[in-house]
Structure formats: C-alpha cells, structure tokens
C-alpha positions as MATLAB code, in Angstrom:
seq = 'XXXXXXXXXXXXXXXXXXXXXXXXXXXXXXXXXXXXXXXXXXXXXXXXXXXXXXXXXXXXXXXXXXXXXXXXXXXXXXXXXXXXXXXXXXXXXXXXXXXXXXXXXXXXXXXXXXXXXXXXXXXXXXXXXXXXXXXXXXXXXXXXXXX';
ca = [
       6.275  -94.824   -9.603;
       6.911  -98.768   -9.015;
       7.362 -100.030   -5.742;
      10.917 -100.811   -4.832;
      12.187 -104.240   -5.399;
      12.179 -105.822   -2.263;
      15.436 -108.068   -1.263;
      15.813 -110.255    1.563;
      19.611 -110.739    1.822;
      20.624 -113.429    4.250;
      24.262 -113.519    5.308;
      26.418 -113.984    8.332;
      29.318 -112.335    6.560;
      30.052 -108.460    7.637;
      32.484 -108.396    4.686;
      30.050 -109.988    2.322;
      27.223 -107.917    3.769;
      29.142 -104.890    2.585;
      29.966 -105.668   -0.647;
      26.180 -106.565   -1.489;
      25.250 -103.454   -0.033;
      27.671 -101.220   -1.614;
      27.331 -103.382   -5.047;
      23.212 -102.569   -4.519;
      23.912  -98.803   -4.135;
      26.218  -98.399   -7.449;
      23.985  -99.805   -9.384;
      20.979  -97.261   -8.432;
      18.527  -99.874   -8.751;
      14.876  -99.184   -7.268;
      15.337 -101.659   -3.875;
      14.572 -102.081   -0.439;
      17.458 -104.251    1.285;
      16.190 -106.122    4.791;
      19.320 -108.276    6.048;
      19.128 -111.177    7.829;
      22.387 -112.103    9.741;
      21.510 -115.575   10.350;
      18.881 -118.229    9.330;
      16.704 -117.961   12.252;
      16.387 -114.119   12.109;
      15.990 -114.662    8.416;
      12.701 -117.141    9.080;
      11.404 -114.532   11.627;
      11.361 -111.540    8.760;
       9.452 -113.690    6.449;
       6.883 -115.056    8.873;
       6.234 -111.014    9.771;
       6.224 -110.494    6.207;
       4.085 -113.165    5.706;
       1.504 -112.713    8.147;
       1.655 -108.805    8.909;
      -0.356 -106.425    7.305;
       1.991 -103.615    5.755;
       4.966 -105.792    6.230;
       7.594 -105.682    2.782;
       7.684 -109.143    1.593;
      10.306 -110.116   -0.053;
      10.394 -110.538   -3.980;
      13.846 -112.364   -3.653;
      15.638 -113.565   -1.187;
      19.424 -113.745   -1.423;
      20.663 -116.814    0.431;
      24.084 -117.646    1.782;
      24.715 -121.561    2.677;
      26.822 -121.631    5.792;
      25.369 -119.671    8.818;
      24.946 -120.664   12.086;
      21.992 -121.261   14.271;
      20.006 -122.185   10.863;
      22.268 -122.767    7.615;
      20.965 -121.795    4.310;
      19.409 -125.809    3.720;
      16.881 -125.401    6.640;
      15.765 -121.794    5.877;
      15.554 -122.849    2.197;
      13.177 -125.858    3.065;
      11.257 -123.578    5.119;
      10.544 -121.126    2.826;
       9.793 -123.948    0.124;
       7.666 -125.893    2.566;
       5.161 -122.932    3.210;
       2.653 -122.299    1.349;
       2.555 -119.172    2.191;
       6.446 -118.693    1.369;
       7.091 -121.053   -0.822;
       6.557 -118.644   -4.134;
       9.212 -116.500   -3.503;
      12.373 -116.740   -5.319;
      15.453 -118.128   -3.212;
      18.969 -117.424   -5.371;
      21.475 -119.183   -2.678;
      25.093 -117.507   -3.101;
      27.936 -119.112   -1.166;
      31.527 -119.521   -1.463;
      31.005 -123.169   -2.055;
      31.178 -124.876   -5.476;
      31.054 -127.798   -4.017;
      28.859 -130.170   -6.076;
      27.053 -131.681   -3.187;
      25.743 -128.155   -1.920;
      24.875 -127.308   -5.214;
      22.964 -130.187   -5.656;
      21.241 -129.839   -1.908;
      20.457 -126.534   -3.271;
      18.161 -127.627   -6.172;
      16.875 -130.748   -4.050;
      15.588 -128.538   -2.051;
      13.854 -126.052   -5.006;
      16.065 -123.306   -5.051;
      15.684 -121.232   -7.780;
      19.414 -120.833   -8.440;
      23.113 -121.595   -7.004;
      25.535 -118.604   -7.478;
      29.112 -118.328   -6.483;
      30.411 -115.556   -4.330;
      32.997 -113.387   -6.266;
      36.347 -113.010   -4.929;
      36.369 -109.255   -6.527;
      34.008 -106.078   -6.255;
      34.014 -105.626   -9.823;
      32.254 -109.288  -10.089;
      30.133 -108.603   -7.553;
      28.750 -105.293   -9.470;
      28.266 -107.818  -12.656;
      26.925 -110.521  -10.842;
      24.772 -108.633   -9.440;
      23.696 -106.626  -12.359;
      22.751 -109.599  -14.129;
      21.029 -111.755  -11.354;
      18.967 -108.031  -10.742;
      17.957 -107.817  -14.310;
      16.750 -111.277  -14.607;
      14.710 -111.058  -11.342;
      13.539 -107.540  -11.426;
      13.192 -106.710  -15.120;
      12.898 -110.791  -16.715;
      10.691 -112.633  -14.675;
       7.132 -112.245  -14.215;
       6.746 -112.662   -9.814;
       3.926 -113.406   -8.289;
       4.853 -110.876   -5.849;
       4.565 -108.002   -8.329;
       1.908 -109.659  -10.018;
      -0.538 -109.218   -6.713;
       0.988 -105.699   -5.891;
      -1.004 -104.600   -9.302;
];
C-alpha cells in the first residue's frame, strides 16, 4: 500500500482547523495531517522533518496568511529559501482576496493562493479538488524519492 499523503496544515484558526480536519476525514483520502498553529511552530516541524531521520515530511503544506508570531509571508520565504525545503509545495489559503496578498503570495513562489470558503460544503469541494491535483496530478519530488 502507498504511503499516506503527508499534509502540513498551518493555521491559527480553531474553527478553520476543524473544518479542514473534518473536510479531510469525509473525503477518506490516504493522509497524515500534522498542524501547525502558528508560523514559528510551523518552521520547527519542517526543520525536524527536514533534518530527522524517520521524521514525515510534508508533501504539501497548507498555508494560512495571517498568524501571529510568524505570518504566512515569512514561513513561506523560509520554506522557499531552503534548499532543503524549498521543493515542497506551499498552497496558501486565507480569507483574504486582497490583491496585494495574493500577489505577495506568488512573489514569494507559492505554488497557489486559495480562498477560504465561507461554507462546509465548499470546503469538501475545495478540498477535493486541490487533493486531487496534488495527490493524484502532480508528479512530487517527495513521492518521487519515497520510490
């Protein structure tokens, strides 16, 4: 059997957190969730991951924008600043549509901007769509070495 997916989801939102976690489980996809509630926490997983033997590292990381301590901008140029890091695919996914985080968003290489659903039912086909792209679309380099 394949290895689960692995997902980094990093959000300060309990409410959000839920949602993703409940959307996750009813679609009965093959995944291993780690949450980050904050930026720094979320640097800390993926320098374990990165350096750890036996550590999951991530094949996606789900990014919110607006946390505090470190706000989605300085853990995305982190992870795209490392060599080490920098492969893995960052999907950011705030409440925002403002066109100036947006367009910080692919400045700084992520691989997509999504917009937070107001409705549990978008969530699911969000979701369902960004999963299928990542996990059944793309060829990772992160699956790619697991071989």
């Amino acid at each position: 059997m394949d290895r689960p997916f692995e997902i980094l989801l990093v959000d300060d939102n309990v409410m959000d957190l839920r949602l993703m976690r409940e959307a996750l489980r009813e679609l009965g996809l093959n995944h291993h969730l780690q949450v980050a509630g904050d930026g720094r926490q979320a640097i800390e997983i993926l320098r374990v991951a990165d350096t750890a033997q036996g550590a999951p590292r991530p094949d996606l990381v789900l990014l919110d924008l607006n946390m505090p301590l470190s706000d989605g901008r300085e853990v995305l140029t982190t992870i795209k600043s490392d060599p080490g890091l920098s492969t893995i695919p960052v999907v950011m996914l705030s409440s925002s549509r403002e066109k100036r985080d947006v367009m910080d968003c692919y400045r700084l290489h992520a691989n997509s901007y999504l917009v937070k659903p107001q409705y549990f039912a978008d969530y699911i086909s969000l979701l369902r769509s960004t999963c299928d792209y990542w996990m059944a679309k793309v060829e990772l380099p992160s699956r790619l070495a697991a071989v």
